[in-house]
N, C-alpha and C positions, 0 to 999 in steps of 0.2 A: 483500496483493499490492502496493498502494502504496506503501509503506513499502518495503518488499521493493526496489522500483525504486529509488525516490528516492534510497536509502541504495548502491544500486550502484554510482550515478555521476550523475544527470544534476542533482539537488535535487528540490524544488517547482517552482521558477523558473530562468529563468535569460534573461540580458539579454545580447544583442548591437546591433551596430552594424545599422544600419535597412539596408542593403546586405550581411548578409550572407546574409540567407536565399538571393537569387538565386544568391550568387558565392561559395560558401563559403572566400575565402582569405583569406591574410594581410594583404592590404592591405587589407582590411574590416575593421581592428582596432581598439578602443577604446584611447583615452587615460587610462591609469589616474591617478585622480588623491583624493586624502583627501577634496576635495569631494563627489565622486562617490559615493562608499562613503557619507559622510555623509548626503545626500541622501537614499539609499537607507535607509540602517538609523534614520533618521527616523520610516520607518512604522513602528509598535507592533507590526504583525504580523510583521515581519523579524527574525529572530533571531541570524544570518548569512550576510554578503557573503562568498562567495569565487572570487579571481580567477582566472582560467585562461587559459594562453597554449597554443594547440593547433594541430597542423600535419601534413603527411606528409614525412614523409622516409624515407629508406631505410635501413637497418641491416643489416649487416654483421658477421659472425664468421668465421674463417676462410676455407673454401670456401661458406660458407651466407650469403644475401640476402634478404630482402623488405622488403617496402613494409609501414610502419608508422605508427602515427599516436602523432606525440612531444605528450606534456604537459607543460607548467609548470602547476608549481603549488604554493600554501603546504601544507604537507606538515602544519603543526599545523591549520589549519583544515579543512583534506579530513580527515582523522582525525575530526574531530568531523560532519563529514555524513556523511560513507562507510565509516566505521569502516574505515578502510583497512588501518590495521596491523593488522587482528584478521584479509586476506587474505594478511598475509605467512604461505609458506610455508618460506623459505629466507631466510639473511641478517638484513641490520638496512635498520629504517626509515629512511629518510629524517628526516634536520634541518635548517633553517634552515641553509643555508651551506654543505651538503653538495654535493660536484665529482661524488658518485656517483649509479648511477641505480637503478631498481624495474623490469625487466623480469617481463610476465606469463607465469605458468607453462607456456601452451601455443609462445608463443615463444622461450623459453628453448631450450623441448626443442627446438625445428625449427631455430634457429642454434646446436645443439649448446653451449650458454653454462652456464655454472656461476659460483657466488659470486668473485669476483676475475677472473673474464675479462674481457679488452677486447671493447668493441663501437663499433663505427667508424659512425656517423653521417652522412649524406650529404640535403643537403639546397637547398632555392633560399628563402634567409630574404627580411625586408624590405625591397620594390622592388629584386626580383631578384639583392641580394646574394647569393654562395654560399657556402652555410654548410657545414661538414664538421669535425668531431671526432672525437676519439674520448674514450670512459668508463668506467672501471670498475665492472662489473657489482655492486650495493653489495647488492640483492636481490630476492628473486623473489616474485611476488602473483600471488594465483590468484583470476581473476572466474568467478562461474559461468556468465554469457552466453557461451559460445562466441565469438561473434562478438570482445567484447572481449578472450579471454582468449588470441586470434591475433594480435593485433597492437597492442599498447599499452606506451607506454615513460613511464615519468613521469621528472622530476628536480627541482628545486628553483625555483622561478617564475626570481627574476633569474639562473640557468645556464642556463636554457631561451632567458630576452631577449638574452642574449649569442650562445647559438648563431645565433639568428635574425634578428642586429643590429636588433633591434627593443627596442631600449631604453625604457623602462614604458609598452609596447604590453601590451596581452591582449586575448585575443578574444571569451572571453565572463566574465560572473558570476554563479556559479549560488549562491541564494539558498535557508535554510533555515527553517522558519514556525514559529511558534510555536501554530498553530492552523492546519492545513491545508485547515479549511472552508471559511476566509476566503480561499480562492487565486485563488479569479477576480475577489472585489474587491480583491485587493490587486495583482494584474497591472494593472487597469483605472488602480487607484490613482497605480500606479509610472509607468505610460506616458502619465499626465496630468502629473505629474511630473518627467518627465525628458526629457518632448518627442518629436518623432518625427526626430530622431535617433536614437532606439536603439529596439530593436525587445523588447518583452517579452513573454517565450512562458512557457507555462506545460509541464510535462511531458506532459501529455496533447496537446498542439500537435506536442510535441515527437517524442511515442513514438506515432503516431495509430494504428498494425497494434498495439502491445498495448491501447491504449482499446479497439478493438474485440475483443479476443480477452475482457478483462474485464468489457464489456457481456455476453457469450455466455454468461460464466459467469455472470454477474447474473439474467440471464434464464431458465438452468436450473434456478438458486438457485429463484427465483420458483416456477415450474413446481413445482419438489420440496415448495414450501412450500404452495401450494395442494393436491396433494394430501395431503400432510398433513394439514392443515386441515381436508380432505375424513372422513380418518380419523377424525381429533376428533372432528369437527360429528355423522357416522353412531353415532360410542359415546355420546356425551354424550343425545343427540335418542334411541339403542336405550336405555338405562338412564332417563331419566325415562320414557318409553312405558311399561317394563316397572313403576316405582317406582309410578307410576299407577295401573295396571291394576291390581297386586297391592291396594292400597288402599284400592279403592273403597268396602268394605265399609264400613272405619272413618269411610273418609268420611262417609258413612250415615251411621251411629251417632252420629259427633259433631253431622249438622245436623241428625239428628232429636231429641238433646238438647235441642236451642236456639240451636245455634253457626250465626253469618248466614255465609253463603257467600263473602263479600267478608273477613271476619276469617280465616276457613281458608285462603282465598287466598292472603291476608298471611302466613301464616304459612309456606305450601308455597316463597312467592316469597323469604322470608328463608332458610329450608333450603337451598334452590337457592344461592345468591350463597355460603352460607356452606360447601359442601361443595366449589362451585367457587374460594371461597378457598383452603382448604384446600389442595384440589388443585393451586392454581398454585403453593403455597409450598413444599409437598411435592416438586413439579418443582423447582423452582428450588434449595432446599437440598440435593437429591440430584444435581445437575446442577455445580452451583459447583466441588465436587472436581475430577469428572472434565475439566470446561471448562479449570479454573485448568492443572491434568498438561498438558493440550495445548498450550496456553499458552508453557508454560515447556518441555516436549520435543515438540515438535512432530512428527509423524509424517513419517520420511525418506523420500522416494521413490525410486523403483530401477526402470531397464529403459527403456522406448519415452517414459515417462510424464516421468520426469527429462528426458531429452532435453530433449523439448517443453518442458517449464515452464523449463530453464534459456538453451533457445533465444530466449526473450523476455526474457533480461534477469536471472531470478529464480532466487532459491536455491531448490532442486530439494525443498521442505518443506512441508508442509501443518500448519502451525500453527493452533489456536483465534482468536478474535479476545477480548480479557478486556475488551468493552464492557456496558456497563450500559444501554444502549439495546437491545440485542438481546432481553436479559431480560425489560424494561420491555415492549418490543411486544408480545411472543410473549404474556406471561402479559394484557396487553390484550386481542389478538384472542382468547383461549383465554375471558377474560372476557364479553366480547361473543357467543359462541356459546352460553357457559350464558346469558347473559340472553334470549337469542331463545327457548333452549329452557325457557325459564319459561314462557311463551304457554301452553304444550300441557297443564302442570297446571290452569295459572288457567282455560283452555276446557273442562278436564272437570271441574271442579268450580261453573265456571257453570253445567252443562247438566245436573247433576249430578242423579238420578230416586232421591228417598228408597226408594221403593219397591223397585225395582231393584236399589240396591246394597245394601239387607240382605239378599235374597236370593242376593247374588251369592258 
């Protein structure tokens, strides 16, 4: 689901001017500058700086109008965060240099716009210059957020500073990790770094109604996991009761041979560990197939369900997660339930009545 976002549109990180969270406009804009980026991509955890000049302006087709939110931006580096050409559905991507722009799918359709049509631009750029163009429609991208896929116009970073007479102004920099664990120490990091002129937020600062939609699911996760868990612990603890019981006899037999109660013990406690090895590898090599298929085709959603999940942001998919920690844990706790339930051999064979169990 992370990932999912990040790769949307916003990054891991992203850096503005310390004045713009109050006043989201254009005159709250950074100074781009080589230093700047270098600074930045200084940290080991930064993979890439990419800049973005972002604003409202109003757009225009024909008889059709709305209010839009225009982007500048490097078209090869947004490609490598946002895999953006893989949402073109019409047209050609964006290059370096390009006079033309990327309208999204659902705005297309509402300014009646198609591949080659003009779209007239109207806008109040850099300490209130007014800015007005017009572009040729170069192609159309399809977000699955709703929200973005109503109102977003990209075009090429320095066609964007021109419209806005804000000459290597942007607003913000959104940054790509190369380790996403490290995201709070490297916000910490950046914003020791770079002073509190600039403001660095991380996407969960950012998107704070989906952190909490993703906690929800975290915590159902949970929920499902313990009872699971519950399942396990009840077969594993019903199968040694019964392994038990059925054996008493030989137990017998073997400590009325000579066998000390502490060696039988040893032995029930190595059977135990080694059928619940068994067991967990049996899970796990039977399990890797089908985890990997999901992985790679992720199950598509359809109906009330998509809605929702592409209303936050997210492609409307419920893919596996191919972490090796997941494995790791699960077959742990699963280990940790057989080791408890070794107790209940080793206590009937401490209490264990020769007598009793050859008659048994």
């Amino acid at each position: 689901m992370v990932d999912n976002v990040v790769q949307a549109y916003t990054g891991y990180i992203q850096i503005f001017d310390h004045r713009f969270k109050a006043d989201e406009s254009i005159e709250h804009s950074i100074e781009y500058s080589d230093e700047l980026i270098d600074n930045i991509m200084k940290n080991e955890s930064v993979s890439m700086a990419l800049p973005r000049l972002e604003s409202f302006a109003l757009a225009s087709s024909g008889n059709q109008s709305k209010g839009i939110l225009l982007v500048g931006t490097d078209p090869i580096k947004d490609n490598q965060l946002t895999k953006l050409a893989d949402k073109l559905v019409a047209g050609e991507y964006l290059k370096p240099g390009d006079k033309g722009i990327l309208v999204s799918e659902r705005l297309a359709n509402y300014l009646n716009s198609g591949i080659g049509d003009t779209v007239v631009l109207i806008s109040q750029g850099y300490h209130g210059v007014g800015a007005a163009d017009q572009y040729v429609l170069q192609g159309i991208i399809r977000f699955p957020a709703p929200d973005l896929d109503n109102k977003i116009i990209m075009m090429d970073l320095p066609l964007c500073q021109e419209f806005f007479s804000a000459p290597n102004l942007i607003s913000s920099i959104s940054l790509d990790l190369n380790n996403e664990k490290k995201m709070n120490q490297v916000v910490k990091q950046l914003q020791d770094d770079l002073g509190a002129q600039y403001d660095v937020r991380s996407w969960k600062k950012i998107l704070t109604e989906l952190v909490q939609q993703i906690e929800g699911d975290n915590i159902g996760g949970l929920i499902m996991l313990a009872i699971l868990y519950m399942i396990v612990g009840f077969g594993v603890f019903g199968t040694v009761q019964m392994m038990t019981a059925e054996r008493r006899k030989e137990f017998g037999v073997m400590v009325a041979v000579g066998m000390q109660k502490g060696r039988l013990a040893g032995v029930l406690v190595f059977e135990m560990i080694f059928i619940g090895l068994l067991g967990v590898l049996g899970g796990i090599a039977l399990s890797l197939p089908i985890v990997y298929n999901l992985y790679v085709n992720p199950i598509t959603l359809s109906g009330e369900m998509a809605e929702t999940i592409a209303s936050f942001g997210m492609e409307p998919i419920m893919p596996a997660a191919w972490e090796a920690g997941y494995f790791f844990n699960q077959a742990g706790v699963v280990l940790i339930i057989v080791s408890i339930a070794v107790f209940f051999p080793i206590l009937a064979v401490t209490k264990l009545k020769v007598n009793k169990a050859l008659r048994a």
